[in-house]
VEXNU-891538 format. One line per field, with one value per residue (C-alpha): x, y, z; residue number from 1. Coordinates in steps of 0.02 Angstrom, whole numbers, always signed. Layout:
BEGIN
x c(X,...)
y c(Y,...)
z c(Z,...)
k c(NUM,...)
//
This chain:
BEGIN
x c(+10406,+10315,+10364,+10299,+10157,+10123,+10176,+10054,+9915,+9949,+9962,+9797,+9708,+9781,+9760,+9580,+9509,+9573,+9666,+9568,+9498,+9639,+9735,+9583,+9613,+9807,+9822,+9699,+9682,+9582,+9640,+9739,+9841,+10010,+10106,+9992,+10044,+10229,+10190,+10105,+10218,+10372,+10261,+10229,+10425,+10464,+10332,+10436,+10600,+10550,+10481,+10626,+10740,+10584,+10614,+10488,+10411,+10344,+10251,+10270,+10341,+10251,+10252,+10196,+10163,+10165,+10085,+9993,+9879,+9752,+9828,+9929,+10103,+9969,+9906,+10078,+10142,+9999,+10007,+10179,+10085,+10144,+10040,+10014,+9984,+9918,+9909,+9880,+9835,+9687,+9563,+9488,+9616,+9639,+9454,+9473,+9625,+9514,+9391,+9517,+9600,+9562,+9433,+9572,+9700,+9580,+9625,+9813,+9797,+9737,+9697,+9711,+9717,+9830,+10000,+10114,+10261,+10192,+10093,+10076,+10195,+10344,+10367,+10495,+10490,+10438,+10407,+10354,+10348,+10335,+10237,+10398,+10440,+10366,+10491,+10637,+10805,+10792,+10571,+10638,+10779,+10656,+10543,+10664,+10711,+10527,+10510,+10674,+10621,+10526,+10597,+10674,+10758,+10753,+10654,+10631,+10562,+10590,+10646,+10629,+10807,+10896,+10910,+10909,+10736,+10639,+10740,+10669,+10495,+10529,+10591,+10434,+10318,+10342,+10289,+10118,+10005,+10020,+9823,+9833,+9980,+9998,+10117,+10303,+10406,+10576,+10715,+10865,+11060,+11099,+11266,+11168,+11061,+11163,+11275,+11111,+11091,+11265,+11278,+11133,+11059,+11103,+11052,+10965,+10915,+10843,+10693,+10663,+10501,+10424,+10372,+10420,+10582,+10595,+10762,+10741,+10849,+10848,+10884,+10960,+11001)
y c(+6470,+6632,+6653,+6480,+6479,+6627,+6566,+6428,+6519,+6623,+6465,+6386,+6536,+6536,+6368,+6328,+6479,+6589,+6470,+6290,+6280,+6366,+6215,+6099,+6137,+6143,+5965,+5891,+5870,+6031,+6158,+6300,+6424,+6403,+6494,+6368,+6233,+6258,+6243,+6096,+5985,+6063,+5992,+5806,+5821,+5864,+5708,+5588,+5632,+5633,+5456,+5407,+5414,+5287,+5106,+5076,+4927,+4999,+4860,+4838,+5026,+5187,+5365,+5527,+5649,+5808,+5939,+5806,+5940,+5868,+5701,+5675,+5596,+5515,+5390,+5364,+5315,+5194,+5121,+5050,+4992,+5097,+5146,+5324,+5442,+5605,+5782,+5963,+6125,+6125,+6039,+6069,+5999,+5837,+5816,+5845,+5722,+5588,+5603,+5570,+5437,+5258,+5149,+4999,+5114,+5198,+5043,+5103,+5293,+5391,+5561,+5720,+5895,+5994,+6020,+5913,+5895,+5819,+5690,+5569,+5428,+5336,+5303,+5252,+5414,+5595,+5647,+5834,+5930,+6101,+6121,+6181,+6325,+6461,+6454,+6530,+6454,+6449,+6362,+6250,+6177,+6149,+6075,+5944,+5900,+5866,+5780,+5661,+5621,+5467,+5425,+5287,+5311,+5501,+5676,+5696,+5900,+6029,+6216,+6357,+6396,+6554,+6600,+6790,+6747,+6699,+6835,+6960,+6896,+6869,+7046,+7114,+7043,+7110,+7288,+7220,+7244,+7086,+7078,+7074,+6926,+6745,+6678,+6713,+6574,+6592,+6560,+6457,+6430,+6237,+6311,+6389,+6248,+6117,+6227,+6231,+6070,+5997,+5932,+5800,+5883,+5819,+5896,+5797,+5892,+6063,+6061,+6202,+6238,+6407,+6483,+6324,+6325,+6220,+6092,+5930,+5887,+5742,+5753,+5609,+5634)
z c(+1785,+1788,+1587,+1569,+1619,+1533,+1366,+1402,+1400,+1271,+1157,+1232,+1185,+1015,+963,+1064,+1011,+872,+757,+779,+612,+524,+581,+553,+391,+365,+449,+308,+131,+108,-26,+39,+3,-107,+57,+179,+66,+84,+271,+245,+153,+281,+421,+323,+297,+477,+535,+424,+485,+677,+640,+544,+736,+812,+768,+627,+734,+894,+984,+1148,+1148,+1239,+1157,+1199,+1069,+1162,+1081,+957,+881,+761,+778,+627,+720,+838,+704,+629,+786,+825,+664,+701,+856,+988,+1130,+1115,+1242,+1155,+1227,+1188,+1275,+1157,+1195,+1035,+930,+1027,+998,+803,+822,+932,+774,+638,+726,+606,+717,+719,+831,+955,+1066,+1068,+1106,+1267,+1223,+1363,+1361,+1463,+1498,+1398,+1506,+1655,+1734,+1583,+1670,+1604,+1397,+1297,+1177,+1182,+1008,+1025,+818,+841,+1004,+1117,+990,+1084,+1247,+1267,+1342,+1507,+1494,+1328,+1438,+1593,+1491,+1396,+1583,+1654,+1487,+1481,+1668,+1618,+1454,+1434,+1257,+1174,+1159,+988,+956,+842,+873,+782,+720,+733,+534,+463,+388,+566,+663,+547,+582,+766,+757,+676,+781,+924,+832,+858,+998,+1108,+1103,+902,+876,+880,+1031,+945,+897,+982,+864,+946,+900,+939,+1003,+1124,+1183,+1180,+1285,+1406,+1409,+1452,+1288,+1278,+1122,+938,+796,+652,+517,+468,+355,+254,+122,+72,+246,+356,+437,+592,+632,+712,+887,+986,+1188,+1261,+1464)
k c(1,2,3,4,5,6,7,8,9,10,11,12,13,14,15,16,17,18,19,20,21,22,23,24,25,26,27,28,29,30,31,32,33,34,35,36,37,38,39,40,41,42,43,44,45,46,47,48,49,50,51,52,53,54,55,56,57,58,59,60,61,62,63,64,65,66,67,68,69,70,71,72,73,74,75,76,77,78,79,80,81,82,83,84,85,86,87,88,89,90,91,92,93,94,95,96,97,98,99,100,101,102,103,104,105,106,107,108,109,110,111,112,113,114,115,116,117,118,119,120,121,122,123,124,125,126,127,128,129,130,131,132,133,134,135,136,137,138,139,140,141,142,143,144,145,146,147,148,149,150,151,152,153,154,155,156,157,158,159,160,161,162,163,164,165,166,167,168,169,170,171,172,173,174,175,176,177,178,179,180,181,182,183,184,185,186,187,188,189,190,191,192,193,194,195,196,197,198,199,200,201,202,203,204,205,206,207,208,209,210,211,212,213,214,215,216,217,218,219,220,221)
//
């Protein structure tokens, strides 16, 4: 828990503080840069294809986006009229999601900031793109479990996986002074994780543009 926790805070303090309007930015329709673009269209791929394992009707139905960042999946989601449960450790971005959110869905979404994995009752989805990347085995594993608690259906996330490309960069970060560095992705082998958890993990697809890499699972308990 220890390592948790302070993973945690290391990504609170990145995304609250240094990185909010870097992400502001990425997350709209803002020029950027051609290597922030390939980023950007890896993330509108990745959205699409976590979507794509949610029925495409979702009245009636209760999702939490963990990790809902500037609120992209959030509006999807209540656009197929789910009722959305949104959180992020930054409080910042869930307020730059709360003011992007169309006025006809505001009804259908409760916004909070905080821990993602607990306390936000039962649903019948997790959907949770890129926001559990940071852990390692042992915290990724504990968290899909406090997660799948009170799912009724599936964990749908995305992990960093374990290619030569992102071990190189996972490798070269950690030359830099902790003080200096974003919180480090942790790149994962499904072998290894399904292996972790029991076998409740199936892999979906990897998506893959310019300086995105991330693979979507689903966890089923």
């Amino acid at each position: 828990m220890a390592d948790y926790t302070a993973t945690l805070t290391r990504v609170e303090d990145y995304f609250d503080r240094s990185a909010t309007k870097v992400w502001e930015r990425l997350t709209s329709d803002a020029p950027v840069s051609r290597i922030r673009q390939t980023v950007r269209e890896g993330r509108d791929r990745m959205r699409a294809l976590m979507l794509s394992r949610l029925p495409a009707d979702l009245r009636g139905a209760r999702v939490l986006d963990a990790g809902c960042g500037a609120g992209q999946m959030t509006a999807e989601l209540a656009a197929r009229g789910a009722d959305v449960v949104a959180v992020d450790i930054s409080p910042a971005l869930v307020e730059i999601a709360r003011a992007r959110l169309p006025a006809e869905h505001a009804g259908r979404v409760t916004f909070a900031s905080g821990d993602m994995t607990k306390g936000h009752g039962p649903v019948d989805y997790v959907v949770a793109m890129d926001s559990l990347i940071y852990y390692g085995t042992a915290d990724l594993t504990a968290a899909l479990d406090r997660l799948s608690l009170h799912t009724g259906q599936a964990v749908v996330f995305t992990v960093a996986p374990r290619t030569a490309f992102l071990m190189t960069f996972w490798t070269l970060g950690k030359l830099f002074p902790r003080a200096d560095r974003s919180p480090t992705m942790v790149p994962h082998a499904f072998a290894t994780l399904s292996a972790a958890t029991a076998g409740k993990l199936s892999r979906i697809e990897r998506v893959s543009r310019g300086f995105y890499i991330s693979e979507c699972l689903e966890y089923r308990s």
